[in-house]
C-alpha positions in Angstrom: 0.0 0.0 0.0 1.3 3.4 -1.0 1.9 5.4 2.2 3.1 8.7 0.3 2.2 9.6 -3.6 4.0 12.4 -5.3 2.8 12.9 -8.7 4.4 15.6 -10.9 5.5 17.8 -7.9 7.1 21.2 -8.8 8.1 24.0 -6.4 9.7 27.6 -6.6 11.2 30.2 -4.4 11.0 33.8 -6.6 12.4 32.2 -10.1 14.7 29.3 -8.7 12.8 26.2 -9.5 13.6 23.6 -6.6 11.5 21.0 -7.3 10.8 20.2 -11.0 8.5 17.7 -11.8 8.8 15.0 -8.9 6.9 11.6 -9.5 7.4 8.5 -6.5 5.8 6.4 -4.4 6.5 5.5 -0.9 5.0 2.3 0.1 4.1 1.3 3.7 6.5 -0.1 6.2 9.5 1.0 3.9 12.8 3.5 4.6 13.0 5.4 1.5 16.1 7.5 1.0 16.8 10.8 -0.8 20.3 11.5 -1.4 22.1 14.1 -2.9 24.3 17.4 -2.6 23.0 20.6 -0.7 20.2 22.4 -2.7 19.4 19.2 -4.6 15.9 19.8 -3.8 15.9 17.1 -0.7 14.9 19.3 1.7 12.0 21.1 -0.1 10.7 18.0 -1.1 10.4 16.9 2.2 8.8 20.0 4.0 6.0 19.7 1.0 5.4 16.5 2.0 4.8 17.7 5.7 2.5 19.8 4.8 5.5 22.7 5.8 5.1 24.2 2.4 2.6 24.4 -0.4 3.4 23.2 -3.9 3.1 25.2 -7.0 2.3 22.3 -9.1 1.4 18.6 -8.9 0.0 16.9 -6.7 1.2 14.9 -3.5 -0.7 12.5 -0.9 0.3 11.4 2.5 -1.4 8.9 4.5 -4.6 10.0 2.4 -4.4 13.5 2.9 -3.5 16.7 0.8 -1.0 17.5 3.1 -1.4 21.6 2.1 -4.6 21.3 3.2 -5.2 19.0 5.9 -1.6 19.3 7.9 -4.1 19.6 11.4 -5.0 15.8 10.8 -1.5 14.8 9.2 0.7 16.0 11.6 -1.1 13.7 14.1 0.0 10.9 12.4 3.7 11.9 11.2 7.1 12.6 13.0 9.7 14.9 11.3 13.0 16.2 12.0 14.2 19.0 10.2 18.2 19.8 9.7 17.8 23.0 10.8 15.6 22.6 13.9 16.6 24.2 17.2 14.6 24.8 20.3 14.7 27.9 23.1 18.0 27.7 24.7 16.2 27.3 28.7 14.1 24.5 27.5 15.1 21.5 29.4 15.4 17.6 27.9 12.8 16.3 29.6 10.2 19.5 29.2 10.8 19.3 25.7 9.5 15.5 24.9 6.7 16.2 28.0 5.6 19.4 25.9 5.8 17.3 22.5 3.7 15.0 24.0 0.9 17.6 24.9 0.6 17.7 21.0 -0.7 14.3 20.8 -3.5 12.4 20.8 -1.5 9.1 21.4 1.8 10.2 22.3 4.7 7.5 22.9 5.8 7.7 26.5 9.0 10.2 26.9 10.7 8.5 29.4 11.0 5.8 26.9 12.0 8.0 24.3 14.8 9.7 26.8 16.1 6.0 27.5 15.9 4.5 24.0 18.2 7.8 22.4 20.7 7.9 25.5 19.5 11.2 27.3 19.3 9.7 30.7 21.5 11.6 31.9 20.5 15.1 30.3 17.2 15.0 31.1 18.0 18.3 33.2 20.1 19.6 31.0 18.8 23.0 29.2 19.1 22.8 25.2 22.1 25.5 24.8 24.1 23.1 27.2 23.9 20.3 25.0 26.7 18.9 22.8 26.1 19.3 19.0 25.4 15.3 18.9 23.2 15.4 21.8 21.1 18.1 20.7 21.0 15.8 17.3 19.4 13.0 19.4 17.2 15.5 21.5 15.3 16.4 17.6 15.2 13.2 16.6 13.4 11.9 20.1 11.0 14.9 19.8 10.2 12.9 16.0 8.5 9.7 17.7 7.1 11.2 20.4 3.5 11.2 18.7 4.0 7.6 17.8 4.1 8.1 14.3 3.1 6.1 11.2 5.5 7.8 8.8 8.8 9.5 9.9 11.0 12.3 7.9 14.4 12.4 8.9 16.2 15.3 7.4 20.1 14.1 8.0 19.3 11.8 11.1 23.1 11.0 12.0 25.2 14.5 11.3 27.2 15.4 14.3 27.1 11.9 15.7 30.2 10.2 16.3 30.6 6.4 15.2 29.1 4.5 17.9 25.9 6.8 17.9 25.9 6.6 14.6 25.7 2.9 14.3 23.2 2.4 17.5 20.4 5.5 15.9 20.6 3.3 12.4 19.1 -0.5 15.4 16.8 2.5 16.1 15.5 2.9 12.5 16.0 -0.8 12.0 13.9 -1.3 15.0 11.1 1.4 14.4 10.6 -0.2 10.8 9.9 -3.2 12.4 7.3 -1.8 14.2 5.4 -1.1 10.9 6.5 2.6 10.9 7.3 3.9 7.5 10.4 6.1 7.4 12.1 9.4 4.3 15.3 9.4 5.1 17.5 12.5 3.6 21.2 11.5 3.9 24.5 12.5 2.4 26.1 9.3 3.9 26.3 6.8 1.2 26.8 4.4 3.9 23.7 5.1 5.7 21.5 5.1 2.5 23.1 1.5 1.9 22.9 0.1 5.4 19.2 1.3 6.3 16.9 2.4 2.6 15.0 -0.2 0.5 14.9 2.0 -2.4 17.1 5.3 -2.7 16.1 8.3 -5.2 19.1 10.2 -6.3 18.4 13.8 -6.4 20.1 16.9 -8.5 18.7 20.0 -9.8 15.8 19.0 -8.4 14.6 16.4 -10.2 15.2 12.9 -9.1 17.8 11.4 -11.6 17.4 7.8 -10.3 15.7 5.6 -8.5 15.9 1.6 -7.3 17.8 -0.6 -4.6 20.9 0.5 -3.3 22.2 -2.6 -5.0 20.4 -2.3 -8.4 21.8 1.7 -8.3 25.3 0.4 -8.1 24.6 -2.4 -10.7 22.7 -0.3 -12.9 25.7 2.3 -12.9 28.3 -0.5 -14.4 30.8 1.5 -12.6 34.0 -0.4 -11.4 36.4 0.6 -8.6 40.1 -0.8 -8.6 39.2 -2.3 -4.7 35.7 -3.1 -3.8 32.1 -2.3 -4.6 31.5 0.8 -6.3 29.2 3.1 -3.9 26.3 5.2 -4.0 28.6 7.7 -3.9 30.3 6.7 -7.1 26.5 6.0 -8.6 26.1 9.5 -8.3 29.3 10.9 -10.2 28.5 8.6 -12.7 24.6 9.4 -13.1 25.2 13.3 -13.4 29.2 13.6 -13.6 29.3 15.8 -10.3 30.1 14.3 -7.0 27.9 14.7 -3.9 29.8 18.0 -2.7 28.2 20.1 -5.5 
């Protein structure tokens, strides 16, 4: 069943085309990555689907709704985290997944969030005092606290260090299990290969491929003197730039 349909979706800022002419599914249960350099379009793409912005053309359905004009209902039933996101520099851990929580209908409880994302022992901590990694983990909690069906994860892992990056990608693993059906915007060709059942490979802002991780490599006929060629390497080879711009 297709959780998220995108049909044709454009979208401008002023006369810089972001988005041009979009087309995927998304279907239920699966991690679905979108990789590709900064203002690829990722981003925009995923605030539309949101409901965070409106688009100028196309059309786009999540979990049944138009998410421009039914966001209310949607964001009941979806978690994002957004690169960008911040919180007021006072507001403690554990207030910050409690207020979350007021949001919901059928919030997760937070002192299972603040265990499963290692925040045990920052739960007093105020948001300015946290490390960039911590504050990373603090987002992504606040993302499940409403016990989503579908999760956007706008660069889950950046300022983690290895271990933390490796433990958050059991997490998704975990939370897929659980029937939850998870975007995942990445510039870690690693991550898109350990965690996505399908990848779309984003430039210009149109979506240049899209398959398995495995079938993109195939596909690309690419060969490295040691090892499997990567994503990474699909990438150069699909649009002759590599993922730094």
């Amino acid at each position: 069943m297709a959780i998220i349909e995108v049909e044709g979706l454009r979208k401008m800022y002023g006369g810089t085309v972001a988005v041009d002419g979009v087309s995927f599914t998304v279907s239920q249960g699966e991690i679905f990555g979108l990789v590709g350099p900064n203002g690829a379009g990722k981003t925009s793409i995923v605030e539309t689907l949101a409901g965070l912005r409106r688009p100028d053309a196309g059309t786009v359905r999540v979990l049944g709704h138009d998410p421009g004009r039914e966001r209310r209902e949607l964001a009941q039933r979806i978690g994002i985290q957004l690169q960008e996101a911040a919180l007021p520099d006072r507001l403690r851990v554990r207030e910050a997944l409690d207020l979350y929580a007021s949001f919901y209908r059928d919030p997760a409880d937070w002192r299972d969030l603040i265990a499963e994302w290692g925040l045990e022992d920052k739960r007093d901590t105020a948001f300015a005092d946290l490390s960039g990694g911590l504050k990373q983990r603090l987002l992504v909690a606040l993302a499940f606290v409403g016990s989503p069906e579908l999760v956007f994860l706008d660069e889950l892992t950046t300022g983690l260090d290895p271990r933390a990056r490796r433990t958050t990608w059991n997490i998704v693993r975990d939370i897929r299990a659980k029937g939850v059906t998870v975007v995942l915007v990445t510039h870690f060709m690693d991550e898109a290969e350990q965690l996505c059942d399908r990848v779309a490979v984003v430039d210009r802002g149109r979506i240049v491929a899209l398959d398995r991780p495995a079938a993109l490599v195939n596909e690309a006929s690419i060969g490295k003197a040691a090892g499997q060629p990567s994503l990474e390497d699909v990438f150069l080879t699909l649009t002759g730039r590599d993922l730094a711009g």
